[in-house]
N, C-alpha and C positions, 0 to 999 in steps of 0.2 A: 258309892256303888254306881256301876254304868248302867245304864235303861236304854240299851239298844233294840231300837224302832225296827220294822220292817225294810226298811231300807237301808239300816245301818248307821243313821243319824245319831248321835246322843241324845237321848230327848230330851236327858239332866242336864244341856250346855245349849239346847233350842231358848231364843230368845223370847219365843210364842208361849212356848210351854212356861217360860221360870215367870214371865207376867202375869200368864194364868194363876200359876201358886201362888203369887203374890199381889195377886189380885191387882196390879199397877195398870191404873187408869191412862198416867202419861206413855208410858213404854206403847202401852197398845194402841194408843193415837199414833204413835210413830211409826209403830209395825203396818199399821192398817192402811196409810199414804203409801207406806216405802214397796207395800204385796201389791197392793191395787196398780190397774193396768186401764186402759181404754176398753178389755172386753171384761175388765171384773172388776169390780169396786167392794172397798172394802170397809167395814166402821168398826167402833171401838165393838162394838157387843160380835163382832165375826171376829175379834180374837180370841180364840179359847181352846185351849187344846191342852187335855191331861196326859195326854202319850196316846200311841197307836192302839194301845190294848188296851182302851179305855169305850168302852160303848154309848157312855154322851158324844165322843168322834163322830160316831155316824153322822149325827145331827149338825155339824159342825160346817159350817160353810166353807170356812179355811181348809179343815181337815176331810171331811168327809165322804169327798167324789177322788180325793186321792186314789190313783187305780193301784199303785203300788200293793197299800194298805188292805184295798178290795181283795184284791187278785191274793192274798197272802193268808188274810180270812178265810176264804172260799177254800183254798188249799190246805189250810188248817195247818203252817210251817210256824214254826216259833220266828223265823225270819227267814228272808230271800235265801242266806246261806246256808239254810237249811234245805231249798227246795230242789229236785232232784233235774230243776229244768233252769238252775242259775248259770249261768249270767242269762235272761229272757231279753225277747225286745221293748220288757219297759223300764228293768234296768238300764241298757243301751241307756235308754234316750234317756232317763230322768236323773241317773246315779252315774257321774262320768268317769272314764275309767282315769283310776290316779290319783283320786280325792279323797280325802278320808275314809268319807263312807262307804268308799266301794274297796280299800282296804284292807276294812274293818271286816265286810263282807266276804274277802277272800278268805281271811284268815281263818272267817267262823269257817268257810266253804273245806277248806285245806284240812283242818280239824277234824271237822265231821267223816269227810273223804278216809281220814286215818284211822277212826277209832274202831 
């Protein structure tokens, strides 16, 4: 079964997420180097992410200022392709156009548009 995020990501194929389920220590060492940047740093206990519709997220360092995710809440959309103001400009920037998950996201959009 797919568990499409707010932005269209798989969350059942996120590498963040299937560590979490499986609580892997090493994966998350590797994720937490590979995210982490000069203005964000990242360790094994800030890898944790049960999916977008998950409310320990908030909490979530990795997940949780995601505006994507915010802005989708707040709107109360099952996801972006649900929302009546897709493609937005933090789609634009964050979800590029061509890539799976923006897509995935049309398809839900095309859908919804039909039914």
């Amino acid at each position: 079964m797919e568990y499409i995020s707010y932005c269209g990501l798989l969350c059942n194929e996120c590498p963040i997420y299937i560590a979490t389920a499986q609580n892997d220590n090493l994966t998350k060492a590797k994720l937490a180097k590979e995210y982490s940047s000069e203005s964000s740093q990242f360790s094994i206990q800030d890898i944790n992410c049960y999916g977008c519709f998950s409310e320990t997220n908030k909490l979530s360092k990795i997940c949780g200022n995601c505006e994507i995710r915010n802005c989708a809440e707040v709107k109360g959309v099952k996801n972006c392709g649900y929302c009546k103001e897709y493609p937005c400009s933090n789609i634009e920037a964050h979800v590029h156009s061509g890539s799976e998950n923006r897509k995935r996201l049309d398809r839900i959009r095309l859908g919804f548009l039909n039914t």
